[in-house]
N, C-alpha and C positions, 0 to 999 in steps of 0.2 A: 504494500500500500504506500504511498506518495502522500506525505503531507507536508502544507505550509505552516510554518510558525513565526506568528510576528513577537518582537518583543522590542523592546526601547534600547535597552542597551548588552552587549557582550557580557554575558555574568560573571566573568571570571576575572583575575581573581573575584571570588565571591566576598564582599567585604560589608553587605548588609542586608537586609532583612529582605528587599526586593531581589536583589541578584540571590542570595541564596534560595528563595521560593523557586526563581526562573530557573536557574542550574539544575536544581532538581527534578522537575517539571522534566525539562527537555532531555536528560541521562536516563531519567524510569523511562519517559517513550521511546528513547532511541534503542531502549535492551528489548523494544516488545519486538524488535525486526522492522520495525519502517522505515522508509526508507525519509527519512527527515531533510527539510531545506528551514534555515532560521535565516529570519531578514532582522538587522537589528544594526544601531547605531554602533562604532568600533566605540572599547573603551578607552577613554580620554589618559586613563592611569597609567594603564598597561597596554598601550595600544597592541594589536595584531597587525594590522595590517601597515601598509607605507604610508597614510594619513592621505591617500587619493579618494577619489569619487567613490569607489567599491573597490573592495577587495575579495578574494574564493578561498576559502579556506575549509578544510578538512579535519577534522578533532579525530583522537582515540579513540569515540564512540561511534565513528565512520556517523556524524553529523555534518550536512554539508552546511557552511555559514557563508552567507554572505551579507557583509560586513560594511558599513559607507560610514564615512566622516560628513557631518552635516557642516556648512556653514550658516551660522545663527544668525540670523535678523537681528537689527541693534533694538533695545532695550526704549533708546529715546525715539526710535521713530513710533514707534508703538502708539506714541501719546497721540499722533497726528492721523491714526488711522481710526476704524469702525469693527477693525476687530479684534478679541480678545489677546492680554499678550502672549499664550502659550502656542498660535495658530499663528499670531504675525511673527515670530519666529523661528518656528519650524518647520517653515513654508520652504517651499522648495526656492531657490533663488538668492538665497541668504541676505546680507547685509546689503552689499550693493542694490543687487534688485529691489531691495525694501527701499531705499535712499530717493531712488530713480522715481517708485511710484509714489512717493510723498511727494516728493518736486513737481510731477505731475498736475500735482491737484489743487 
């Protein structure tokens, strides 16, 4: 069986209460035999991957990850928009793109 798994960020190291829930989440279903894909932000700590757009990467649980570095929409343009700050950041486009469509307007 073929499954996708979203999660927010890389769990590993596992260093709190979220990543340790997700780590383990995602090792019980990769022992049940599926064949697993995790889409998830690289972690900022301990990065995996080169800090590009996405990375492919393959764990000891034969979990396939693939892994992206977001760039973050800035904080002050937030103020200048109509939408919430956790969506005008982790919008696809990052900081420039935020800048660009504040100027716009």
């Amino acid at each position: 069986m073929n499954c996708l798994w979203l999660t927010r960020k890389y769990p590993r190291p596992a260093n709190s209460g979220e990543l340790i829930y997700s780590n383990g989440l995602i090792r019980s279903f990769a022992k049940t035999g599926a064949k697993l894909t995790v889409l998830a932000h690289d972690n900022d700590e301990v990065p995996i991957g080169e800090g590009g757009s996405h990375t492919d990467y393959v764990d000891d649980d034969n979990v396939r990850w693939r892994l992206g570095t977001p760039k973050l929409g800035s904080r002050l343009t937030n103020l200048f928009t109509r939408y919430p700050s956790d969506s005008w950041r982790l919008k696809n486009g990052g900081a420039g793109r935020g800048a660009c469509l504040c100027a716009r307007k």
